[in-house]
C-alpha positions in Angstrom: 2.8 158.5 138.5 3.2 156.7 135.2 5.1 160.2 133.8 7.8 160.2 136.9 10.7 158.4 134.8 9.5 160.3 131.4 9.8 163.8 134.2 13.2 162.8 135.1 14.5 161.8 131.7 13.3 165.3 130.4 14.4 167.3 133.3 18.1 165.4 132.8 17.9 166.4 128.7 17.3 169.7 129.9 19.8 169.7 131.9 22.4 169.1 129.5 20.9 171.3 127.4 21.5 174.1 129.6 25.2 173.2 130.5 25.8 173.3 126.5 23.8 176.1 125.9 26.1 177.9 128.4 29.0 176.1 127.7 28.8 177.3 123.8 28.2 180.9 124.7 30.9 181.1 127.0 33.1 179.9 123.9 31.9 182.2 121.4 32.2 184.8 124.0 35.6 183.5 124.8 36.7 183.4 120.8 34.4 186.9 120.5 37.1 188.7 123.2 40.0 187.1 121.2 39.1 188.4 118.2 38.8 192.2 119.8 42.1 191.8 121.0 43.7 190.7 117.8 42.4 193.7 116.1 43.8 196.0 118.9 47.5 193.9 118.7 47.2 194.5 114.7 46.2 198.1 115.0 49.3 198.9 116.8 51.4 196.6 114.5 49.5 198.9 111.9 50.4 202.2 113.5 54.2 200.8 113.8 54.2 199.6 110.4 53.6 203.1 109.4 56.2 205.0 111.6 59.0 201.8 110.1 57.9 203.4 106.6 58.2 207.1 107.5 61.8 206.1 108.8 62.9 204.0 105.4 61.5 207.6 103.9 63.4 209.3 105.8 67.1 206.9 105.4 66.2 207.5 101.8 66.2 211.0 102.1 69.6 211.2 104.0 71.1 209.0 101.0 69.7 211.2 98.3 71.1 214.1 100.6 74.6 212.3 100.8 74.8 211.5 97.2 73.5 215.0 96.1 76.7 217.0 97.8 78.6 213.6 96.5 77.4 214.6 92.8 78.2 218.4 93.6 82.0 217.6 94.0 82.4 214.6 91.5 85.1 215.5 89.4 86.0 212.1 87.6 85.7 210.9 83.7 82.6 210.7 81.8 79.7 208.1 82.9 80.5 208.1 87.0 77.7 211.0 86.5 74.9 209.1 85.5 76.5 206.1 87.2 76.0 207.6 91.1 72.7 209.7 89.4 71.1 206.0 88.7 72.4 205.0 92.0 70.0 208.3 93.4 67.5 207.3 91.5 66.8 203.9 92.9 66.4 206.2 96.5 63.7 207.8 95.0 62.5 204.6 93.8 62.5 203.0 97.0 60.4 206.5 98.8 57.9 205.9 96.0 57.7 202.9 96.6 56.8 203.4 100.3 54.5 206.1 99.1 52.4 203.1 97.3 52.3 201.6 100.3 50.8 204.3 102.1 48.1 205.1 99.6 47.1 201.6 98.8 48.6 199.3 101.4 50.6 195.9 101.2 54.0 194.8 102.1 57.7 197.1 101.8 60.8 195.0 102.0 63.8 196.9 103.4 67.4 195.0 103.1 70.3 196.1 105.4 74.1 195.0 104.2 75.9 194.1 107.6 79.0 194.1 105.5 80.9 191.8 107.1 82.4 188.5 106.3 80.1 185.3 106.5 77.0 186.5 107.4 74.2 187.4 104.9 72.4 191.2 104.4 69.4 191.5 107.0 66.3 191.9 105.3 62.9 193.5 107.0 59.2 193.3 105.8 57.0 195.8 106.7 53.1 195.0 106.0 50.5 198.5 106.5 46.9 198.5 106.1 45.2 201.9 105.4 42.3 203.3 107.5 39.7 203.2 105.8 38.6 206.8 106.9 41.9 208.3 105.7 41.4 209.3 102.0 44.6 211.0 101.6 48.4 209.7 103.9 49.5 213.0 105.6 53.1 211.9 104.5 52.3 212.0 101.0 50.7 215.4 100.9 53.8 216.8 103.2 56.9 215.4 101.6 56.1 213.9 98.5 55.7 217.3 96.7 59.3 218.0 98.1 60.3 214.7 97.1 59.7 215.3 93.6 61.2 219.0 93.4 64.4 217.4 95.0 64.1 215.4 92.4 64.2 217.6 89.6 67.2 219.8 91.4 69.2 216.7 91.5 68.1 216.1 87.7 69.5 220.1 87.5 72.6 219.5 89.3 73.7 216.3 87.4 73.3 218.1 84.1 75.1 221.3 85.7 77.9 218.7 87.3 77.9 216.9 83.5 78.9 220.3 81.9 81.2 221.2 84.2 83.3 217.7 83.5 83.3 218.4 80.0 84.5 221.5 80.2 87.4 220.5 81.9 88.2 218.4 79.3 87.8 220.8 76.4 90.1 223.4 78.5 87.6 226.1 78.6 88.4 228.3 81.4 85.7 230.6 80.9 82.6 228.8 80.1 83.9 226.5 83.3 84.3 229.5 86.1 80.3 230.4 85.0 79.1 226.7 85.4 81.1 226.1 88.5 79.5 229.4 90.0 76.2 227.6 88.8 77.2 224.7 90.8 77.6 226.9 93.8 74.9 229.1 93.9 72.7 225.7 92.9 74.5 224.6 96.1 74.0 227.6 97.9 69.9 227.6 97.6 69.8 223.6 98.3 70.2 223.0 101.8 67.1 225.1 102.8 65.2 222.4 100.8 66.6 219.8 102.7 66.4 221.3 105.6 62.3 221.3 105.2 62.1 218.3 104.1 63.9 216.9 107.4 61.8 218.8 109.2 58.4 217.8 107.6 59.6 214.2 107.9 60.7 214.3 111.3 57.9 216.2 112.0 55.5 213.2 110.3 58.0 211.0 112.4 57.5 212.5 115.8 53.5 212.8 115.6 53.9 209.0 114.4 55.3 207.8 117.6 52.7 210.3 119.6 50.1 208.8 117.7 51.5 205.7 118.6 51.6 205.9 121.9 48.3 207.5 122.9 47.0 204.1 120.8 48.7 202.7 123.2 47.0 203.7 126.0 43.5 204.2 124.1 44.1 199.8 123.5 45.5 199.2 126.9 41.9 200.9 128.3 39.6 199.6 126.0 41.1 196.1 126.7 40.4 196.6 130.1 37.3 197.8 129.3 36.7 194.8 127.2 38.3 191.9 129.7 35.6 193.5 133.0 32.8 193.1 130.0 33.8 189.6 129.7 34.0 188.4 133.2 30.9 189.9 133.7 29.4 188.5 130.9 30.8 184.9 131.6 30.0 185.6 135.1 25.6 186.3 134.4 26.2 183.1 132.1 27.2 181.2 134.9 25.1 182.3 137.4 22.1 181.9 135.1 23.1 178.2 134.4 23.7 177.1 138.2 20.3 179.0 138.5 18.6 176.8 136.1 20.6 173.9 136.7 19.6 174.6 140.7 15.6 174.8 139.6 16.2 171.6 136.9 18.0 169.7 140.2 15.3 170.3 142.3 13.0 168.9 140.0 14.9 165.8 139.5 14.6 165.4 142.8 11.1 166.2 143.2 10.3 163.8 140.5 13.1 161.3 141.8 11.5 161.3 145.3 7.8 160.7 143.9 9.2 157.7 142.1 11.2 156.1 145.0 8.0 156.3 146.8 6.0 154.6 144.3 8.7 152.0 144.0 8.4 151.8 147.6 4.8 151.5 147.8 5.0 148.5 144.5 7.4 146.8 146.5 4.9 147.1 149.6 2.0 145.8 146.8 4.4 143.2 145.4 5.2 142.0 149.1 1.6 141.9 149.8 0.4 140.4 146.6 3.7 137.8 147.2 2.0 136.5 150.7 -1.4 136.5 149.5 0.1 134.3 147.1 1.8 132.5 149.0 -1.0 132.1 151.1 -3.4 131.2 148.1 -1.0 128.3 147.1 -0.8 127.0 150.4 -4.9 127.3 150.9 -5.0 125.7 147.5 -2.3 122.9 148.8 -4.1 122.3 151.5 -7.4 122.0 150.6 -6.8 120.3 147.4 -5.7 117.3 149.6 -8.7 117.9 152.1 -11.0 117.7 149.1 -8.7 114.9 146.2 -9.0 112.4 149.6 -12.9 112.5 150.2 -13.1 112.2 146.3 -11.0 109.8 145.7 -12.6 107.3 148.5 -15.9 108.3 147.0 -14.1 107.4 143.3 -12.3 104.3 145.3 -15.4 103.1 147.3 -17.7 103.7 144.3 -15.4 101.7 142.1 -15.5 98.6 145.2 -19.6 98.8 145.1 -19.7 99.0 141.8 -17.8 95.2 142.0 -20.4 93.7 143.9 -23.9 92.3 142.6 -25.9 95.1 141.4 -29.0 95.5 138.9 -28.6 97.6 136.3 -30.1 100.9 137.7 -27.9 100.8 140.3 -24.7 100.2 138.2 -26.1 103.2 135.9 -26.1 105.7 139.1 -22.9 104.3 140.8 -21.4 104.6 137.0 -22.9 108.3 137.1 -21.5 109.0 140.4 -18.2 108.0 139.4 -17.7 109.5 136.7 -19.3 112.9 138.2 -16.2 112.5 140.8 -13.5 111.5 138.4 -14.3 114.8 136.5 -14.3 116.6 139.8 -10.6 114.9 140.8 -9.9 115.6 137.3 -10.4 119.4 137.5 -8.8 119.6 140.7 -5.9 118.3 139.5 -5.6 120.9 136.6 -6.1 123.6 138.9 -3.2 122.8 142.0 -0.7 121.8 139.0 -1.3 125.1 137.5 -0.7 126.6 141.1 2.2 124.5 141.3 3.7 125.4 138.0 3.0 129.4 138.6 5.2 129.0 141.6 7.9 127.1 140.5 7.5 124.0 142.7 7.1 121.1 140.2 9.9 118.6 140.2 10.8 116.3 137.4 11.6 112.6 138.3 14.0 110.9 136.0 13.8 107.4 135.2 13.4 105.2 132.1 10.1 104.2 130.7 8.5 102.5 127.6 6.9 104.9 125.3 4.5 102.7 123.7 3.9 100.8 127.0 2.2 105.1 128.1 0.7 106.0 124.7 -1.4 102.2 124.6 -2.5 103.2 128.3 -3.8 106.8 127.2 -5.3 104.9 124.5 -7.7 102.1 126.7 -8.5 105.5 129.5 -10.0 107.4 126.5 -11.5 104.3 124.4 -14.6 104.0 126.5 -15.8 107.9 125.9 -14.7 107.4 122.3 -16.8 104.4 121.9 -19.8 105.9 123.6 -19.0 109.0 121.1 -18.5 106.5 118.0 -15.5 107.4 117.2 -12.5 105.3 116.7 -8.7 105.6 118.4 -5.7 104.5 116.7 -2.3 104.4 117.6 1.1 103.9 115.9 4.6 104.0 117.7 7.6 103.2 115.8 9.7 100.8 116.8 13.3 101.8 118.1 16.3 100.5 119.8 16.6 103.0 122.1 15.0 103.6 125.8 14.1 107.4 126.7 14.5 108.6 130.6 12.9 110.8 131.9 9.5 112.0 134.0 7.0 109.2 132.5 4.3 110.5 134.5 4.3 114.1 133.7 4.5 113.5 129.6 1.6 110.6 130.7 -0.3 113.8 131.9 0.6 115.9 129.2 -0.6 113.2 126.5 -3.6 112.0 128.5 -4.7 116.1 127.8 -4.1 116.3 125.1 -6.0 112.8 123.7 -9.1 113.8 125.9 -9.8 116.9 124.5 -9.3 115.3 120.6 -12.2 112.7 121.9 -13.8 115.6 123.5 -13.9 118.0 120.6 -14.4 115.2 118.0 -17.7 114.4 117.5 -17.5 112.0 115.0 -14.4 110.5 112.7 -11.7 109.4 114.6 -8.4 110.4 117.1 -5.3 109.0 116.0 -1.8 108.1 118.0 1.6 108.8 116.0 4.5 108.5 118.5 8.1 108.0 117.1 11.9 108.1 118.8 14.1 109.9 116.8 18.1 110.4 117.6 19.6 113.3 118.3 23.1 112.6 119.0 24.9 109.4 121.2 23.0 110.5 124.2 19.8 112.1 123.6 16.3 111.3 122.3 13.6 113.0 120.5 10.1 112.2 121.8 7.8 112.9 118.9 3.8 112.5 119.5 1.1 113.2 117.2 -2.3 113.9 118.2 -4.4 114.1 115.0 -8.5 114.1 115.2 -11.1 114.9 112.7 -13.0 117.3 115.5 -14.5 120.5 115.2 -10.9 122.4 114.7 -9.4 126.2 116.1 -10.0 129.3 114.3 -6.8 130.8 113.0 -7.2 134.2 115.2 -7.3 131.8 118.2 -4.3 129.5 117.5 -2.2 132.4 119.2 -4.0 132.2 122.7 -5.0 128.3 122.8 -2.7 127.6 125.6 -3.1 130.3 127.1 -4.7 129.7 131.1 -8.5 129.5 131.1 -8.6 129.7 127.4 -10.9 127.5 125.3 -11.3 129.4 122.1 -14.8 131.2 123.1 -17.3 131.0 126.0 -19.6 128.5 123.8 -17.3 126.0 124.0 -16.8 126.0 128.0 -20.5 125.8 127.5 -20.8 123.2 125.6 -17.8 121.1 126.3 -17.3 121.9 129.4 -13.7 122.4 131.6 -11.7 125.0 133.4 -9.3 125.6 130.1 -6.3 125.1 131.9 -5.7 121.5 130.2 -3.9 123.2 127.4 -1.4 125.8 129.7 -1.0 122.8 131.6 0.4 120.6 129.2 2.1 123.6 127.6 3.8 124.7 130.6 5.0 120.8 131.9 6.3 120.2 128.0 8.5 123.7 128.7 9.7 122.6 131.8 11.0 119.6 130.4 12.6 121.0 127.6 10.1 120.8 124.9 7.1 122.2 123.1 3.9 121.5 121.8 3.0 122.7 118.1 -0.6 123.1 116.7 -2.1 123.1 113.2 -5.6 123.2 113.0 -8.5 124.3 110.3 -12.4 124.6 111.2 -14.3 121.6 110.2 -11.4 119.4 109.6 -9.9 118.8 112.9 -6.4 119.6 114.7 -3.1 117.9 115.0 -1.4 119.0 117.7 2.5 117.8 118.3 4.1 117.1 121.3 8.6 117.2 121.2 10.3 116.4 124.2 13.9 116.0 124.1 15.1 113.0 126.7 18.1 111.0 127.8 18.8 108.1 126.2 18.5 105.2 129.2 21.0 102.3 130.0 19.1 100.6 132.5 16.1 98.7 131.9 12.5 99.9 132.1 10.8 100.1 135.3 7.5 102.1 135.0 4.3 100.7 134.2 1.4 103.3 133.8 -1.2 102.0 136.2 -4.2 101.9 133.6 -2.3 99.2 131.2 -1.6 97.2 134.8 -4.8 97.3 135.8 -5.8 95.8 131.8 -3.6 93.3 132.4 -6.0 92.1 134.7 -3.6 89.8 136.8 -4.2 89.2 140.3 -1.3 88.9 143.1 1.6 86.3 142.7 0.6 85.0 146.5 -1.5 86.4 149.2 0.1 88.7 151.2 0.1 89.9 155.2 0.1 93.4 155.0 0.1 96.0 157.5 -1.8 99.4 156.9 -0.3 102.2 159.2 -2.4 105.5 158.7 -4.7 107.9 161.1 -6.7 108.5 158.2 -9.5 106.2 159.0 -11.3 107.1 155.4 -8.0 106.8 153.7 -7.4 103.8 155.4 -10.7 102.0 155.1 -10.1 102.7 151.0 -6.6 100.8 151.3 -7.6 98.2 153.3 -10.8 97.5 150.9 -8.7 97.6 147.7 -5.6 95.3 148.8 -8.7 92.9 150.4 -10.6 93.4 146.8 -7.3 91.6 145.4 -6.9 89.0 147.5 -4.5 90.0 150.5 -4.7 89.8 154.1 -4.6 93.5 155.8 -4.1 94.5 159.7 -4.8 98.2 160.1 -2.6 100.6 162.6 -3.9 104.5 163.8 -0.1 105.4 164.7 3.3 104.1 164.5 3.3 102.8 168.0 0.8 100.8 167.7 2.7 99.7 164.4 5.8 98.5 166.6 3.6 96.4 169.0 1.4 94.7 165.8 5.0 93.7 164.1 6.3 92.7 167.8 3.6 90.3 167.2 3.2 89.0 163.9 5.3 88.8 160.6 4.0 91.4 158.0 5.0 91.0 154.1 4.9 94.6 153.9 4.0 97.7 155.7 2.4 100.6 154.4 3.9 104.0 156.5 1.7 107.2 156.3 4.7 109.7 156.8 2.4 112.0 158.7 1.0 110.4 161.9 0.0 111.9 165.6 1.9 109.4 167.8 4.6 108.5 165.9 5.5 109.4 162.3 6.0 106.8 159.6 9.8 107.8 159.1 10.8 107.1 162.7 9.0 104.0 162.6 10.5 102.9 159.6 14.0 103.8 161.3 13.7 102.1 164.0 12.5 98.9 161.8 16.0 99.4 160.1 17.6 99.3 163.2 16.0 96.4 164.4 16.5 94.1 161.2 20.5 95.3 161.8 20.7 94.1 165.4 21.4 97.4 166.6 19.9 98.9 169.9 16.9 100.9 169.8 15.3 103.1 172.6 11.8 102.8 172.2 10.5 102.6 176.1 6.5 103.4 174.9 6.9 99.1 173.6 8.2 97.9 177.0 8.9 93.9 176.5 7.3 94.2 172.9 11.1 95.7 171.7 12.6 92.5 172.8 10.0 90.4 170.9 10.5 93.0 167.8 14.6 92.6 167.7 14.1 89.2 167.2 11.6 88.7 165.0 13.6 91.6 162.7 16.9 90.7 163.1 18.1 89.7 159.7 15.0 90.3 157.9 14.4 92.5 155.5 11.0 94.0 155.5 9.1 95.6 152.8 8.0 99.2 154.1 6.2 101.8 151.7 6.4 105.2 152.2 2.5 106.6 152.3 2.8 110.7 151.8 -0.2 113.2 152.5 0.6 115.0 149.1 1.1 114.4 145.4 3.7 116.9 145.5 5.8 115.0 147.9 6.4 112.0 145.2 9.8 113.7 144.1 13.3 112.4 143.6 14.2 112.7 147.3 11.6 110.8 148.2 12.2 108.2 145.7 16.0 107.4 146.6 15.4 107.1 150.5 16.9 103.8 151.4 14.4 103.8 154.6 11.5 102.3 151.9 11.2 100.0 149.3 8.7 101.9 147.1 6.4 105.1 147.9 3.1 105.9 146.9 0.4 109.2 147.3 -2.7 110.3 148.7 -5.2 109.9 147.3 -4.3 106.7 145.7 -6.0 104.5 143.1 -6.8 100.8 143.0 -5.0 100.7 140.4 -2.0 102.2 141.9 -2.7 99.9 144.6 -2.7 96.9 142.9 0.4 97.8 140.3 3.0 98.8 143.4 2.3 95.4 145.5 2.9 93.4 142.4 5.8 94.9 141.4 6.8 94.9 145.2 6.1 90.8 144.9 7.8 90.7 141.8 11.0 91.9 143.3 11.4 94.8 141.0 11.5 98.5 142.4 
């Protein structure tokens, strides 16, 4: 299945290799046919070349026959002799020179004087190229030998015509009669010899042109023969390649097909494997808040117990149990933020916060296991002018990992603290934290996979230290999402420093989280006792709110629904409510929209209260009453949530005391 792309991409190169393939032949064959014809077009040019010399041999020949009879009767002074004899003479040169031609081949230049006024003497080249099978020019054996006999006749008569002109100047009447009756029976016996010299040349001259024309017609056939070879040829060539191409197609297809249903059937995996987890995040969801709420009211009621008067076995196996259930909430808090992360469904808040305000509160969480470890924790933050925004909790979380494992893997020395704000430009920050410890250190070959999920080094150390190994990924993955990173240098034996960089907004408004361990060090009880109303239909949930606020020194009236909400505020005058969002009868929103309503003067429809609505529009009317927003899930604390005008201040299930305690005060305090 794996091969089907690696088929298809073959089956296409071959593919093109076949259309080139038969692309190039039909070119060469194309060129090949050309090049047949060429030599056909020059053996006729060739063959005509030949009959153009036989004819300048034979205009030659007239001219030496004109000027012969001319010489016969030339009667004028001393020199026009040799004068119209060289004038011969160049005829002879000129059939010679056509002769050459014949024998060896190359180019004869004929020039013809149009003798008239303004326009120039019409010259003609005339190229020939032997056949190689004829050793010997039939021309040459047929006329040249007369050529040259002529030759020496006209040599005869102009010495015969020479004496005859100087007899007739020395007025020797005798010696002149016997030359002139040389002259005439030279005469006499002449014309025979032109006469077979015309006829061998004409003769040369006709079986030229019949030559030439049964050429003709042998070229005209065998370029017919040769243009049906070639459209046959060119036809097999194209047949053969839409053959192959056809067989090549079909397996394109073939392999095409096989790989749209695999795709088909991955998409049908990747759909499946999508719900499943879909449906794993939502099991995970769910019964990560089924499970974090038992375990925090055992962490929340253990906590309460753990208050009261105890010996010190008890406070040993309370302390045991809580700390068993902390690590418990602990783990199952790496594992849904992982599940959370994986699917994209983490929000960022954005507020301002004080950096050394969070990095002191990781410090007093982790300084009771350091001190039961011996080891020390130390913390330095420079001090800046400037405020960093941003998600105070999540880079808590992220720091609070990465300082537990340094205790954790540290068994003696110390852990130390270095945070720093550094500017980037007018409006952005540089987080910069430190974590340095003297612990047992990573292995170079592992420094590549350390935050990689479920990865802690080797299986010794899960042994050992304990931990799911997502702590690391965790914080990896949150500093990512918030724009920054988290470096490691480590060497074994010495310990690790691991570096946290956040990039972050630089804040104008003032501060306004507190983490919730450094409230509860500040140790400060409520500004005043308080009337507060707990609305929830979680009765465990519930129980564990109404102990804590109790534990702290408020007075607390409990609710199963919103209804019965409506009729306890129709009743009495509540500091603040506390509105589960979730409830059977009546959800928390709704109640806390109709309080709204209520505190405007408006008209509500509410005909479950009866007369308690009258009773509850004047009693709110004007007021303003403090209402937090109580949510089933840690994943519903977002930024929505946190600008709804409907509540004062929100807070999740499972809550701490700590959270508890911190969000009333600051509610007292008048500070959101």
């Amino acid at each position: 299945m794996t091969d089907s792309p690696k088929s298809i991409l073959r089956y296409i190169v071959g593919l093109v290799g076949v259309f080139s393939l038969g692309f190039a032949l039909l070119v060469v064959l194309h060129f090949s046919f050309l090049e047949i014809l060429n030599r056909f077009d020059q053996e006729l040019e060739n063959e005509s070349s030949r009959i153009a010399i036989g004819e300048v041999i034979i205009a030659n020949v007239h001219k030496i026959e004109r000027n012969f009879y001319q010489l016969a009767t030339l009667s004028i002074g001393p020199g026009s002799v040799e004068k119209l004899y060289a004038h011969t003479e160049m005829f002879f040169a000129h059939i010679e020179e056509a002769f050459a031609v014949f024998s060896n081949g190359g180019s004869l230049t004929t020039t013809i004087a149009l003798n008239q006024e303004g326009m120039q003497d019409f010259s003609r080249t005339i190229t020939y190229d032997p056949h190689e099978q004829e050793k010997y020019a039939l021309e040459i054996m047929d006329i040249r030998p007369k050529v040259l006999e002529l030759r020496e006749r006209l040599q005869a008569l102009a010495y015969l015509v020479s004496k005859r002109n100087a007899l007739m100047l020395s007025g020797d009447q005798k010696a002149l009669e016997v030359v002139r009756d040389d002259i005439l029976i030279f005469l006499k016996k002449t014309p025979s010899h032109f006469v077979r010299l015309h006829e061998n040349a004409n003769g040369l001259y006709y079986q030229g042109y019949r030559n030439l024309e049964r050429l003709k017609g042998e070229i005209a056939r065998r370029k017919a023969y040769h243009t049906r070879f070639s459209i046959g040829v060119m036809a097999a060539i194209i047949v053969a390649v839409l053959a192959i191409c056809w067989h090549i197609a079909r397996q394109i297809y073939a392999a095409h097909s096989q790989l749209d249903f695999v795709r088909r059937e991955m998409e049908k995996a990747k759909k499946e494997a999508e719900s499943a987890s879909k449906i794993k995040s939502e099991f995970l969801a769910t019964m990560g808040h089924e499970v974090r709420t038992p375990m925090n009211i055992i962490v929340g009621m253990t906590g309460l117990v753990m208050g009261t008067k105890l010996d010190a076995m008890q406070q040993r196996y309370m302390g045991r149990i809580q700390s068993a259930a902390e690590i418990l909430l602990g783990l199952l808090d790496d594992i849904l933020d992982f599940s959370m992360m994986e699917h994209g469904k983490l929000e960022l808040a954005d507020q301002p916060f004080n950096l050394k305000e969070i990095v002191c509160a990781i410090a007093e969480v982790v300084k009771l296991e350091a001190r039961q470890k011996g080891i020390a924790v130390e913390v330095s933050v420079a001090e800046a002018p400037w405020i960093p925004s941003g998600d105070p909790w999540r880079m808590r979380q992220i720091l609070l990992i990465l300082v537990s494992n340094a205790v954790k893997f540290t068994p003696k020395g110390k852990v130390e603290i270095q945070a720093a704000l550094e500017e980037l430009d007018p409006h952005w920050l540089l987080v910069v934290v430190k974590v340095r410890d003297t612990g047992i250190g990573i292995p170079q070959e592992q420094l590549a996979t350390i935050f990689d999920s479920f990865s802690q080094g080797d299986a010794s150390v899960t042994r050992q230290y304990g931990g799911t190994g997502l702590g690391l990924a965790i914080s990896n993955q949150l500093a990512k999402l918030m724009g920054g990173e988290i470096t490691v240098e480590s060497t074994v034996g010495q310990g690790s420093i691991f570096t946290l960089t956040l990039p972050m907004r630089k804040a104008s408004s003032p501060v306004v989280y507190m983490a919730p361990a450094l409230a509860l060090a500040n140790g400060k009880g409520p500004v005043r006792a308080l009337e507060i109303l707990l609305v929830d239909s979680d009765g465990a949930q519930q129980a564990l709110a109404q102990a804590i606020l109790e534990k702290i020194g408020h007075r607390v009236k409990t609710a199963d629904n919103g209804l019965e909400a409506l009729r306890c505020m129709a009743k009495f005058q509540y500091d603040v409510v506390f509105l589960a969002l979730h409830m059977s009868v009546l959800g928390g929103r709704e109640v806390a929209l109709d309080i709204r309503a209520f505190e405007k003067g408006e008209a509500v429809e509410r005909i479950e209260l009866g007369y308690d609505i009258d009773w509850l529009s004047a009693r709110l009317s004007g007021q303003h009453t403090l209402l937090v927003a109580v949510s089933d899930h840690p994943q519903q604390k977002n930024k929505a949530l946190a600008q709804d005008t409907l509540f004062d201040d929100q807070v999740c299930k499972p809550y701490t005391q700590h959270e508890l305690a911190d969000l009333v005060n600051r509610l007292v305090g008048g500070g959101k």
